[in-house]
Backbone as numpy.savetxt, mean C-alpha at the origin, in Angstrom:
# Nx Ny Nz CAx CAy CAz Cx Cy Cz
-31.96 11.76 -1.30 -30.85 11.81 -0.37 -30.55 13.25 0.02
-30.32 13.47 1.26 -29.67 14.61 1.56 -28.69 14.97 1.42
-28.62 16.71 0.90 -27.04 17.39 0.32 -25.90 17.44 1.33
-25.37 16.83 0.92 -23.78 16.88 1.69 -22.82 17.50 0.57
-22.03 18.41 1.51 -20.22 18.19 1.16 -19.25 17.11 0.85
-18.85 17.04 -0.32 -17.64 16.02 0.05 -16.65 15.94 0.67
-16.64 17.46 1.41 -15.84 16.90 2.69 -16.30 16.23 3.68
-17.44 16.66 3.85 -18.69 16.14 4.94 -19.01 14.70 4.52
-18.95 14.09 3.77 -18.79 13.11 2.85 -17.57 12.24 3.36
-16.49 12.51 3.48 -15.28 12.34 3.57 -15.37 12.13 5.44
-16.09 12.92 6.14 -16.08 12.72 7.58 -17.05 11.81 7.70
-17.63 11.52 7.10 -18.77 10.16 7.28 -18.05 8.86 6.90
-17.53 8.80 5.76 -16.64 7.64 5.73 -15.68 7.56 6.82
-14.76 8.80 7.28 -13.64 8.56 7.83 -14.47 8.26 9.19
-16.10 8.00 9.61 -16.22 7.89 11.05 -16.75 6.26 10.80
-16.91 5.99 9.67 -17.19 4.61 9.61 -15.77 3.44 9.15
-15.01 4.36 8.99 -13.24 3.62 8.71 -13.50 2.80 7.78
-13.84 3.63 6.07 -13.92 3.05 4.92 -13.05 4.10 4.28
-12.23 3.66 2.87 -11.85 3.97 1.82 -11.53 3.65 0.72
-10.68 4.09 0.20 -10.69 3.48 -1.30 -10.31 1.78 -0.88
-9.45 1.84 0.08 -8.69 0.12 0.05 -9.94 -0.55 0.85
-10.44 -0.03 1.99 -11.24 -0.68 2.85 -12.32 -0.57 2.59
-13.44 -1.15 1.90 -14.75 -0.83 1.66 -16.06 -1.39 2.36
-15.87 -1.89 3.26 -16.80 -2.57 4.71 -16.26 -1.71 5.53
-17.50 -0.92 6.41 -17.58 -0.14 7.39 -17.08 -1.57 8.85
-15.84 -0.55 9.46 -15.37 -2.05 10.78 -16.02 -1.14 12.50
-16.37 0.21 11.85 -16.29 1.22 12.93 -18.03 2.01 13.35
-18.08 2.60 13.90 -19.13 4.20 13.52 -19.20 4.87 14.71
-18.18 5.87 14.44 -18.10 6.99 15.84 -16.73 7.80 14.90
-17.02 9.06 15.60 -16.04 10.14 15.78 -16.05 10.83 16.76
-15.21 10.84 17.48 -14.89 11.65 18.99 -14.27 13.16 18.37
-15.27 13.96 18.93 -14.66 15.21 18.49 -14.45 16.36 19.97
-13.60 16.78 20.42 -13.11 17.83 21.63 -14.16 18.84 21.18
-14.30 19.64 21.98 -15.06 20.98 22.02 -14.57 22.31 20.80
-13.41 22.20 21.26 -12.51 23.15 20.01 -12.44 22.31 18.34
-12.59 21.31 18.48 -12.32 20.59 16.88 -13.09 21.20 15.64
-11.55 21.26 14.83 -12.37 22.36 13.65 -13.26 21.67 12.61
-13.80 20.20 12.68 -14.91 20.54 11.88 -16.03 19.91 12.82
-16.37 20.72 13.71 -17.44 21.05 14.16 -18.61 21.39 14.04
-18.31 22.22 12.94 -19.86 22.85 12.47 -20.25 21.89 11.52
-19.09 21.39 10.62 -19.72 20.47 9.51 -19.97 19.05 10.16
-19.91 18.70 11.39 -20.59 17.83 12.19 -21.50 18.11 12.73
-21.85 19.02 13.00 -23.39 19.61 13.67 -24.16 19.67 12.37
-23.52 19.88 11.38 -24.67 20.20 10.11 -25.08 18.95 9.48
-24.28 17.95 9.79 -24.41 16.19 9.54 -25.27 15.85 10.77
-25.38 16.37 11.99 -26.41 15.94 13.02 -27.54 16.58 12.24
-27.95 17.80 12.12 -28.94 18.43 11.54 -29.42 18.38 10.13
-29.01 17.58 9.54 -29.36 16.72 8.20 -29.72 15.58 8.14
-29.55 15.12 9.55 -30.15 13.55 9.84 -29.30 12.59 9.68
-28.02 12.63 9.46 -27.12 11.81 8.82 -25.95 11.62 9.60
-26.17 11.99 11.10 -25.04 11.86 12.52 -26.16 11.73 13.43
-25.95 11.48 14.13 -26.31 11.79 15.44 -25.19 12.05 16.51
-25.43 12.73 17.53 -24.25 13.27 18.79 -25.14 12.55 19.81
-23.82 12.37 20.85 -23.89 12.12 22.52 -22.64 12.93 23.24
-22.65 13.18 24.15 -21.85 13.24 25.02 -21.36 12.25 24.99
-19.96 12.43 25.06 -18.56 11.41 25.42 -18.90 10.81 26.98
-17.74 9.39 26.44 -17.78 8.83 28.07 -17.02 9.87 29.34
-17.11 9.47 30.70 -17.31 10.19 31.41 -14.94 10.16 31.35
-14.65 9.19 31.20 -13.05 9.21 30.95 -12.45 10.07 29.62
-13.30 10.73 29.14 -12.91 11.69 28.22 -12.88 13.38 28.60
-12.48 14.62 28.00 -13.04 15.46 28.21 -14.29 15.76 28.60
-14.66 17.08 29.50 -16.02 17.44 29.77 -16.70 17.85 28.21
-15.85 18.11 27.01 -16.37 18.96 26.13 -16.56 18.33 25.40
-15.75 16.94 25.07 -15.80 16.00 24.06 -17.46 15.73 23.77
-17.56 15.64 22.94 -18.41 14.89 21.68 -18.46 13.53 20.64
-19.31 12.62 20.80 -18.94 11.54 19.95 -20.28 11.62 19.29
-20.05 11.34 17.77 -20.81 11.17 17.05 -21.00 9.99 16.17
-22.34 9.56 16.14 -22.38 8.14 15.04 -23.03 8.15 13.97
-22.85 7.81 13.10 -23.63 7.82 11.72 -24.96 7.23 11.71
-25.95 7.63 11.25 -27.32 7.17 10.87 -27.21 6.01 9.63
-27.84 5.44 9.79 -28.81 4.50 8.56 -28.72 5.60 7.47
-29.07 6.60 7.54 -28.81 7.43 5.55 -27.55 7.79 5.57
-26.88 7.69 6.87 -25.31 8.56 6.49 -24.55 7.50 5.94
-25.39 6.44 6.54 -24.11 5.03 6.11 -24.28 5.07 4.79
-25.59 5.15 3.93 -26.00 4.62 2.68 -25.27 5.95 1.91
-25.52 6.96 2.49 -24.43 8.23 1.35 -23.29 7.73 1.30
-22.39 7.06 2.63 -20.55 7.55 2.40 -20.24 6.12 1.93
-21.20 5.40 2.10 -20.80 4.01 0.84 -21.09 4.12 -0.57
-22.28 5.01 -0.90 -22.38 5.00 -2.20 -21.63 5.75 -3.14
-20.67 7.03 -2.28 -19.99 7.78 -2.70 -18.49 7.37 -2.89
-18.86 5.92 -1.93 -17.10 5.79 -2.55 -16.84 5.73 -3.83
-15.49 5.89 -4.14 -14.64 5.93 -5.82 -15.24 4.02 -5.95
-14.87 3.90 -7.87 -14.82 2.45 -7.68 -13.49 1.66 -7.38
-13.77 0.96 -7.23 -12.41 -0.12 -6.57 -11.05 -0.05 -7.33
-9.90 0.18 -7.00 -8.87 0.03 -7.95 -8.95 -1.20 -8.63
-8.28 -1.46 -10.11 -8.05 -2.51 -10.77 -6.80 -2.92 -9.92
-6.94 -4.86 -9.41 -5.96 -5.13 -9.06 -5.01 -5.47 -9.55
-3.62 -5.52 -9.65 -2.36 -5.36 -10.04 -1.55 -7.07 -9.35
-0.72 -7.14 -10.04 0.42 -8.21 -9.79 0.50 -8.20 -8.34
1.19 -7.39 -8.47 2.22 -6.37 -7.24 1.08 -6.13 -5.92
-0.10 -6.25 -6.59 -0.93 -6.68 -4.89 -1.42 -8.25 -4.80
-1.35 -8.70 -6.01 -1.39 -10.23 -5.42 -0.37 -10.59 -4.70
0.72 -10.28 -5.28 1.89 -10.32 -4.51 1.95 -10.47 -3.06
1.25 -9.16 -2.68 1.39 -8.66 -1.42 0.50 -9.03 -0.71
-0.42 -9.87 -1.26 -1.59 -10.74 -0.86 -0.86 -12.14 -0.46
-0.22 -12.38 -1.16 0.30 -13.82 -1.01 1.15 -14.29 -0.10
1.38 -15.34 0.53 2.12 -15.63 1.34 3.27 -16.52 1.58
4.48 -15.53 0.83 5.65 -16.29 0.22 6.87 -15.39 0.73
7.72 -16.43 1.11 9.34 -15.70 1.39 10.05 -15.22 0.56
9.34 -15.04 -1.06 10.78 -14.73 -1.81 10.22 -13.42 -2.27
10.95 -12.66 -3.00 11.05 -11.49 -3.60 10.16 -11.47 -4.52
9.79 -9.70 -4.86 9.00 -9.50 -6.09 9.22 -10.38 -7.54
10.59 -10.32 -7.79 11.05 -10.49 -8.65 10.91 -12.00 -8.83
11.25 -12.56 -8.11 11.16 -14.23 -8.32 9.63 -14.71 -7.82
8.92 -14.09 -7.23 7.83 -14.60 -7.34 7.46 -14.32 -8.50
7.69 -13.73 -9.55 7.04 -13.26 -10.62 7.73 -14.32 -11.61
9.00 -15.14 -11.32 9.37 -15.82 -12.21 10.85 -15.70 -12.36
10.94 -14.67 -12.39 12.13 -13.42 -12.92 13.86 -14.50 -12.25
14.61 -14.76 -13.10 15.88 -15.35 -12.74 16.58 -14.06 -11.88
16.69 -13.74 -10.67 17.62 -12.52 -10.11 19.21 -12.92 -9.95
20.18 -12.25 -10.68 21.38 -12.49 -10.40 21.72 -12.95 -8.93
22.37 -13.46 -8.33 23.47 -13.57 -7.29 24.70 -13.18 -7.28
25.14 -12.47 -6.31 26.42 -11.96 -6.57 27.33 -12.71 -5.25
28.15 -13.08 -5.81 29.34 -13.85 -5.40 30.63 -12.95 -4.97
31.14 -13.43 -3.98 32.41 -13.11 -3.54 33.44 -13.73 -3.16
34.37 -13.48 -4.29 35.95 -14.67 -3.52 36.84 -14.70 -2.38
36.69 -15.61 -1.88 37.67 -15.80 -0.90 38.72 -16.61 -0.91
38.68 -17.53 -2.22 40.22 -18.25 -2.52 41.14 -17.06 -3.45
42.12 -17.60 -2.98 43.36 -17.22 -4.39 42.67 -17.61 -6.16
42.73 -17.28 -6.56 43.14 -16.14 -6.99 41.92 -14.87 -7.25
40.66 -15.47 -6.48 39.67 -14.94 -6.82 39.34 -13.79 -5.34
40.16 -14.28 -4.22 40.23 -13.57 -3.08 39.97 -12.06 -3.29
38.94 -11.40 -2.88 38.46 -10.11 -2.84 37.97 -9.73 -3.62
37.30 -10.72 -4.90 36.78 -10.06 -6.10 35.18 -10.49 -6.04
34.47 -9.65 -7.15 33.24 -10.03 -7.32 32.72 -10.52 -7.97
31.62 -11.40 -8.80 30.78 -11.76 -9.74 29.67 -11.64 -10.03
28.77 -11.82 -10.95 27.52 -12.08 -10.79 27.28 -13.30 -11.34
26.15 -13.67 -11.13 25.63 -15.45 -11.40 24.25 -15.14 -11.63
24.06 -16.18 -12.26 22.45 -16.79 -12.66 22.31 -18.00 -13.23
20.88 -18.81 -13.47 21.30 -19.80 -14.75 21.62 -19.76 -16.07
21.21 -18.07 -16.24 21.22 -17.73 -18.25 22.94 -17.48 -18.24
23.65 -16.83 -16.95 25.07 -16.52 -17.23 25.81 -16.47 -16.39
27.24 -16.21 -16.40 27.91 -16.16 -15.04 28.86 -14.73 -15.98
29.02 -13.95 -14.98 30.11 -13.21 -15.29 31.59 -13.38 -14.90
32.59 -12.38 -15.17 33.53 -12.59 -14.66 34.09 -12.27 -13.32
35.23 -12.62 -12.64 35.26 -12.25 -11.16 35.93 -10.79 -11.47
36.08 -9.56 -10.96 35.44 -7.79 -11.36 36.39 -8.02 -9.91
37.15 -6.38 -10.04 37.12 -5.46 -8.68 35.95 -4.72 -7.89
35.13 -4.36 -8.34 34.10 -3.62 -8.14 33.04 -4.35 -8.55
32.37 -3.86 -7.74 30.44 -4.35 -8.13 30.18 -3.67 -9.29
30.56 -2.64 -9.90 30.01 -2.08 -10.99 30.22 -3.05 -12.47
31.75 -2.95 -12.08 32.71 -4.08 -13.22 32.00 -5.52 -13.74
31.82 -5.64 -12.13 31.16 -7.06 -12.30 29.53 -7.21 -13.35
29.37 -6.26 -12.71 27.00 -5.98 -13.45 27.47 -5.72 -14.85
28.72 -5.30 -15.35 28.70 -5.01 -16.61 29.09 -6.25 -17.42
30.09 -7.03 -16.68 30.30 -8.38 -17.25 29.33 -9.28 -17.15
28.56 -9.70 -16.32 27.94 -10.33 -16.44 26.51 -10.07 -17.29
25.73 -8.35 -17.62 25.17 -8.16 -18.97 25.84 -8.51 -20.27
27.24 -8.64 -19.98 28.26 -8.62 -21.56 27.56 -10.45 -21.43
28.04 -11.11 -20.47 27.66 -12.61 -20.02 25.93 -12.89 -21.09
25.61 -12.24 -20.47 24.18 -12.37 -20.47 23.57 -11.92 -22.18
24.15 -11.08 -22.35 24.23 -10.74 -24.03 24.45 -11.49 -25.06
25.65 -12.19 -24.63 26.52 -13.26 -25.57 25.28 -14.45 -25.16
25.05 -14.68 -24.09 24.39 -16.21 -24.16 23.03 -15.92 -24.83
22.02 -14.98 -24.75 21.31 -14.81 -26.01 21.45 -14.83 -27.23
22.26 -14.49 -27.34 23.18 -14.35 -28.93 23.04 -15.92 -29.43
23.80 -16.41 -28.38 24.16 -17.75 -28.98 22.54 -18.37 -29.00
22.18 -18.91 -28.13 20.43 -19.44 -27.86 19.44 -19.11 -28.81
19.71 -17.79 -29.75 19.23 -17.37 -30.88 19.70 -17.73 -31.91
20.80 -18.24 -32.25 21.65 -18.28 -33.57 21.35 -20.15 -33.41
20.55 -21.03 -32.68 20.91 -22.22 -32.51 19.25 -22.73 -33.15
């Protein structure tokens, strides 16, 4: 294989629109202007066999440059990719196709917080779940603390049974 840069490396993938997440080439071109600063390390990827250049279409600059990757450039900036991240929860997740939250897709009971509008509960707050309910609080803070005190005690008990 021929010596490349890994930056030069890095412009071969980025002209085939692969990376760490995307690993199938969808592309192969880089349009480069006359002034573009890596120029030379694109001429030195034409002259290594591993680009080739054309002149741009005629709706571009007079100076523009487009370049496409060769058959060995493709086989370097794929073989050089990193290996694949280990996948995680949190991208199945984001793979999946569901209306609810991290948290409850994962299982997770998320409080609800409640607000009164009768007497005597008019303007106050709570929190809720199925493990506890807290008490109705002035403040949201008041409330998250009662309802961990909530949430404390009903372990307590569920353990002692």
């Amino acid at each position: 294989m021929t010596e490349a840069t890994q930056y030069q490396i890095g412009l071969l993938q980025h002209a085939l629109g692969i990376n760490e997440n995307r690993r199938e080439p969808y592309r192969n071109y880089f349009l480069a202007s006359g002034g573009h600063s890596d120029n030379a390390d694109l001429e030195s990827l034409v002259a290594a066999g591993l680009m080739s250049s054309r002149t741009a279409p005629s709706f571009c600059a007079e100076d523009d440059v487009v370049y496409h990757v060769t058959e060995a450039g493709r086989e370097l900036a794929i073989a050089a990719q990193p290996a694949p991240k280990k996948r995680t929860r949190y991208d199945d997740y984001l793979r999946s196709e569901v209306c609810e939250s991290f948290a409850e897709w994962l299982g997770i009971d998320v409080p609800k917080v409640e607000y009164g509008s009768w007497y005597p509960n008019s303007g106050k707050i709570r929190m809720t779940s199925s493990r506890a309910t807290g008490a109705w609080c002035s403040t949201k803070k008041e409330a998250k603390a009662s309802y961990k005190q909530a949430l404390s005690a009903s372990k307590a008990r569920r353990e002692a049974v």
